[in-house]
N, C-alpha and C positions, 0 to 999 in steps of 0.2 A: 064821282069817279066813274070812269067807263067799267063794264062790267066785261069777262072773257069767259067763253065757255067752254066748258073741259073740252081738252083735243079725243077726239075718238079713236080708236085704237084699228089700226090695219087690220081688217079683217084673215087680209091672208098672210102674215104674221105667225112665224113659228109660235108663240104663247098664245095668240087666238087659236089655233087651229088645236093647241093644247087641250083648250077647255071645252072644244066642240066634243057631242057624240061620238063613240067610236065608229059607228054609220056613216056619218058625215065626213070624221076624218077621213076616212077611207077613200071618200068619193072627191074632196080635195086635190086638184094639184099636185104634184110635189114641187118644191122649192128651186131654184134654182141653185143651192147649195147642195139639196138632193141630189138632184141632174148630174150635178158635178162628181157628186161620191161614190155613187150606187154603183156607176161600172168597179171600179175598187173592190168596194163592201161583196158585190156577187164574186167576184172574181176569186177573191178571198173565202169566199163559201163554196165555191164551185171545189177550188183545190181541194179543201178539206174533205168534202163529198166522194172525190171522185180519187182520193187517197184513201176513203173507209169503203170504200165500193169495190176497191182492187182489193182491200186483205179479205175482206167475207168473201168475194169469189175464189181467193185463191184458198181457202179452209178446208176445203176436202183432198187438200195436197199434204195437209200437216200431220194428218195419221201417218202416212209414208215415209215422207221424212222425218219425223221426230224416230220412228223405228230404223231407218238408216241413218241419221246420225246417233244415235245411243246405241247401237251394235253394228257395225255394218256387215257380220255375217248373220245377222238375222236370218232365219229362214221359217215361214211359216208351215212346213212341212215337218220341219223339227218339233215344233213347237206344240201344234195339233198329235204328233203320232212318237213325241219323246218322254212323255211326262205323264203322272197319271191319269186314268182316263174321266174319273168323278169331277177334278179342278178344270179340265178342259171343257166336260160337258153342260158343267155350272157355267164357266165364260161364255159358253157360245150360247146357250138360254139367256142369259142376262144382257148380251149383247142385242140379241134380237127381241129382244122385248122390250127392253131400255133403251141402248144406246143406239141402236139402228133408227127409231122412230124419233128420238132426241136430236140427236146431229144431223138426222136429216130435215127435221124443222127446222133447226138454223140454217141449216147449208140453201134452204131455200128462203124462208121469209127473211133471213138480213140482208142479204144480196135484192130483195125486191124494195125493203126500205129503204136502202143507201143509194143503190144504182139510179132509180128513179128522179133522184133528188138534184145528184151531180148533174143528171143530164136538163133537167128544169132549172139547176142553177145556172149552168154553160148558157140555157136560152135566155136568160134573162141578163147575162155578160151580151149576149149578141142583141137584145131587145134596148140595153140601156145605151147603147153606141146609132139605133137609129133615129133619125129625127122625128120618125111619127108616133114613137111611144115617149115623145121626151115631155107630154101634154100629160101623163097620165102614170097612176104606179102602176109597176106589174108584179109585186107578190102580195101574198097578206098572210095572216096569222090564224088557223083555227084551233079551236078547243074540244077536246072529246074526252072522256072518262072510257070511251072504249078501247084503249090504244095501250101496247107495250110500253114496259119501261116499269122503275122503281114508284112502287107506291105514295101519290100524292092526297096533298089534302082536297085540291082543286082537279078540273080536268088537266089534262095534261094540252102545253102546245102543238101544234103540226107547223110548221113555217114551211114557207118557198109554195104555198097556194096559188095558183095563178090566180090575175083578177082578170083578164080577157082569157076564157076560153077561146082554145082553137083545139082541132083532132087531134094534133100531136100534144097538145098538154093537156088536155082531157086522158089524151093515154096516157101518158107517164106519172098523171095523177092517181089517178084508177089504179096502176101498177105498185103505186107508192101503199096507198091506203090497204093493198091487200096484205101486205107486209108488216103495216102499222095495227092492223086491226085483226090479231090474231082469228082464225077460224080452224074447224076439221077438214076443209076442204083443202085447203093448205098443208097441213097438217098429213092430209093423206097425199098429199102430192110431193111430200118428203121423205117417206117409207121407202119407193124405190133406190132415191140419190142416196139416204143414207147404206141401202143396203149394197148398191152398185161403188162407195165409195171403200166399203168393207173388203168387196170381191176384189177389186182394183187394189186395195193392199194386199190381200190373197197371193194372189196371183203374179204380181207384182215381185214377191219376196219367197216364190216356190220356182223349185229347177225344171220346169215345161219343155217343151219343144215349141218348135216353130206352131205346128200345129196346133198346142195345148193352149199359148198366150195368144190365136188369133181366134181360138173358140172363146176365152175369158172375153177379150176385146170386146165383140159382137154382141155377150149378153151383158158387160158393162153399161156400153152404149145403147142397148135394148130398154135398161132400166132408167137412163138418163134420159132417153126419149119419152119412155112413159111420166116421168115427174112433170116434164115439160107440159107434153099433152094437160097432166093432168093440171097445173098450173094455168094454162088457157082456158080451159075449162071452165076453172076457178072467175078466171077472167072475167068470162062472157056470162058465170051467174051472176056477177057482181053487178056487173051492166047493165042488163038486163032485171032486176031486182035492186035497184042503186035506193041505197041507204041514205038520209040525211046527211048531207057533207056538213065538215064539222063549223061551228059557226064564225065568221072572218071579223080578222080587226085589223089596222090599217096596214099597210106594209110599207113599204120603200121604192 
């Protein structure tokens, strides 16, 4: 009887490409079912992105308004110079020692991990719609133990990596990881916003004059520009001293 020899299996084949390296995957094609999905799938990440990138920027609004919606004659003049002076002096110590340096690490490092992200995922909506990245993926997936978030047993994911560097996603990566990868330098570039978010409820909820709310203004903004500064800063050490990026698996 004639004899047949096993059929060999497609290489580029969603189940071969399964059992390849995660190196190799990566360097893979994607599929043309891929092709087809990915504007979708970013699109679909990008919204969600740039939906948690709009509530953390807007967080240094929520002192203000939660204080004018739960009293709307709130007045912080009352409040500082109506009650005793020991409960008052204790809040404003504990405020600026805690809650000044607390909120304003958030107010900064989540707005640089969310923001970053949206806008890497928007490029990657506008990457998957042209024909000369439709040969090749453009995210991946890396792993780091140095990164925020609830305690794993594993590193933890980073997603939306580009795999083709360019200067605009080099930056918005760089921007991402500074967020992702807590530091002091961050940390002190949050000190002013928190405490410029503090003076701006102040101010905000005290009976001034013209004069009085455009002196608060000036040293609001004074404090919101030094975070920034120092946030660049942050930047250009990172850059300049650039860390092992974390290590990639295949993306989409």
């Amino acid at each position: 009887m004639p004899s047949y020899s096993p059929m060999k299996p497609n290489a580029n084949s969603a189940a071969a490409r399964a059992r390849l390296p995660r190196s190799d995957r990566a360097a893979t094609p994607p599929s043309a079912a891929e092709r087809a999905l990915r504007p979708v799938g970013y699109l679909l990440v990008a919204l969600v992105w740039t939906v948690l990138g709009a509530i953390v920027l807007l967080l240094p609004a929520a002192l203000p308004f939660a204080l004018w919606s739960t009293n709307p004659d709130f007045s912080t003049q009352e409040f500082l110079t109506g009650g005793d002076v020991v409960p008052t002096v204790l809040f404003l110590v504990f405020a600026a020692v805690v809650l000044v340096p607390l909120l304003g690490y958030a107010y900064v490092a989540l707005p640089l991990a969310a923001v970053p992200l949206a806008v890497l995922a928007w490029t990657y909506v506008g990457r998957s719609l042209l024909p000369r990245y439709s040969g090749e993926r453009l995210s991946s997936t890396g792993w780091s133990r140095n990164v925020i978030g609830p305690p794993t047993l594993g590193p933890t994911a980073l997603s939306l990596l580009p795999v083709r560097l360019t200067p605009w996603t080099r930056f918005w990566t760089e921007l991402m990881l500074l967020g992702w990868r807590p530091g002091r330098r961050i940390l002190y570039a949050g000190i002013p916003y928190g405490l410029a978010s503090f003076l701006a409820a102040g101010w905000l909820f005290w009976p001034l004059g013209v004069v009085g709310v455009a002196v608060w203004a000036i040293v609001t903004g004074a404090l919101v520009a030094l975070s920034v500064a120092l946030v660049v800063r942050a930047y250009r050490a990172r850059v300049s001293g650039r860390r092992p990026a974390p290590r990639a698996v295949p993306g989409s």
